[in-house]
C-alpha positions as CSV (number, residue, x, y, z in Angstrom):
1,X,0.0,0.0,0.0
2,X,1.3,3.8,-0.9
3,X,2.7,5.6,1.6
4,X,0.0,8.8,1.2
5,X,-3.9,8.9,0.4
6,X,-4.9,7.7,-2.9
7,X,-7.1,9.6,-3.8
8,X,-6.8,13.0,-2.2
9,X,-6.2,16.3,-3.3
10,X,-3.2,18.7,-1.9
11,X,-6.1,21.2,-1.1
12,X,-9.9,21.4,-0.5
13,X,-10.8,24.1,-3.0
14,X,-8.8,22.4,-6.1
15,X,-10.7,18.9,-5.0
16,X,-14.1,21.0,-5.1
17,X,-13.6,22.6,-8.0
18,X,-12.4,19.5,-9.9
19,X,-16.1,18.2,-8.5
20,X,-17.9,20.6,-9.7
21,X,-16.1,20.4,-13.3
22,X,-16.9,16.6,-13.0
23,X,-20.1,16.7,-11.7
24,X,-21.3,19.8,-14.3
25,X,-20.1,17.5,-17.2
26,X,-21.5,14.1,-16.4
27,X,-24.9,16.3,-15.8
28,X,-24.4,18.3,-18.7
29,X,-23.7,15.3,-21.0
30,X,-27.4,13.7,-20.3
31,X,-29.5,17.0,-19.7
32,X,-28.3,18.8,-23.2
33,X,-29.1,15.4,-24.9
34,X,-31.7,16.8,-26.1
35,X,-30.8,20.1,-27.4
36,X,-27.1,18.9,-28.7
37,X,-28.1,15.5,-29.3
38,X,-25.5,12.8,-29.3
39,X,-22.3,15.4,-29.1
40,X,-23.4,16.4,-26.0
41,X,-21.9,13.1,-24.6
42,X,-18.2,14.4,-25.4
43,X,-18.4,15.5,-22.1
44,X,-19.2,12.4,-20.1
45,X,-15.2,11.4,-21.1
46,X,-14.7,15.3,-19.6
47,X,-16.5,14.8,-16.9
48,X,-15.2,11.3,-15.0
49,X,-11.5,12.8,-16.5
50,X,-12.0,15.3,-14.0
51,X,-13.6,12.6,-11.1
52,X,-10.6,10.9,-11.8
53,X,-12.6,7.7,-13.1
54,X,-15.3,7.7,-10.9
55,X,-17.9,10.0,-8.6
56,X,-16.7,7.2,-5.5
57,X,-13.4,8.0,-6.2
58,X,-13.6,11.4,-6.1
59,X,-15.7,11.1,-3.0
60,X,-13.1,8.7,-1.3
61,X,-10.8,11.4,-2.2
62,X,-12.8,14.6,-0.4
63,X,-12.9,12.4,2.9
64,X,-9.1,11.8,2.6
65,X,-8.3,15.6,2.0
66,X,-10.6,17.0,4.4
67,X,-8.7,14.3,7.2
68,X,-5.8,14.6,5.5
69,X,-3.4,15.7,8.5
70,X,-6.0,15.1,11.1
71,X,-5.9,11.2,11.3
72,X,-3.0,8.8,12.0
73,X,-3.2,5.2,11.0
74,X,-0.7,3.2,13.5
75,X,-0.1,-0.6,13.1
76,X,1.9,-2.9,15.3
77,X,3.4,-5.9,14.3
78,X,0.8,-8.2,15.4
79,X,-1.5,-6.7,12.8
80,X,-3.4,-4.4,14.9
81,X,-4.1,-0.6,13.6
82,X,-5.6,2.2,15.2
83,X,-6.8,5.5,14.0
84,X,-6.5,8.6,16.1
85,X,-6.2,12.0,15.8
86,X,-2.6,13.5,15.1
87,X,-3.6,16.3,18.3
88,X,-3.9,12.6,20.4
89,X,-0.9,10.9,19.1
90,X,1.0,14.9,19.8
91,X,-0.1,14.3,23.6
92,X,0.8,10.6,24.1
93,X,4.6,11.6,23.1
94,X,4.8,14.2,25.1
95,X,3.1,14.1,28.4
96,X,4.9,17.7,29.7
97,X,2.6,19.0,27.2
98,X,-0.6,18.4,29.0
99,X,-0.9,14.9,27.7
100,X,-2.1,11.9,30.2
101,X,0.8,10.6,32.2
């Protein structure tokens, strides 16, 4: 598995805005069907281009930018993992900082 998030953006505006580009085309390619007829599904290709493939994908991808630097995936050795917030982790390593003891 890669080191970073798979799917996420480096920030929350440029992952919204590739949405909305995404989004706008897949809609656009079926509601002006009937005005452009069949050109009008150019921009299907457009529109999951700018999804990235797919609208889970991109969703998948606004969860991990929005945690992105929030959340910390540890594992052990044993195959255990836990998931906690990087303020929690922060406080565990350094209890002189107001973390438990």
């Amino acid at each position: 598995m890669a080191d970073g998030p798979a799917f996420a953006s480096s920030s929350l505006p440029r992952h919204l805005v590739r949405g909305a580009a995404g989004f706008g085309a897949l809609a656009g390619s079926v509601l002006l069907l009937p005005a452009a007829g069949p050109i009008s599904l150019l921009l299907a290709p457009v529109g999951l281009l700018a999804l990235r493939g797919c609208p889970m994908c991109w969703t998948i991808g606004l969860v991990q930018t929005v945690s992105m630097g929030r959340l910390r995936r540890s594992c052990t050795d044993d195959g255990r993992c836990e998931l906690t917030t990087a303020g929690a982790e922060a406080a565990k390593a350094d209890p002189a900082d107001g973390g438990p003891r």
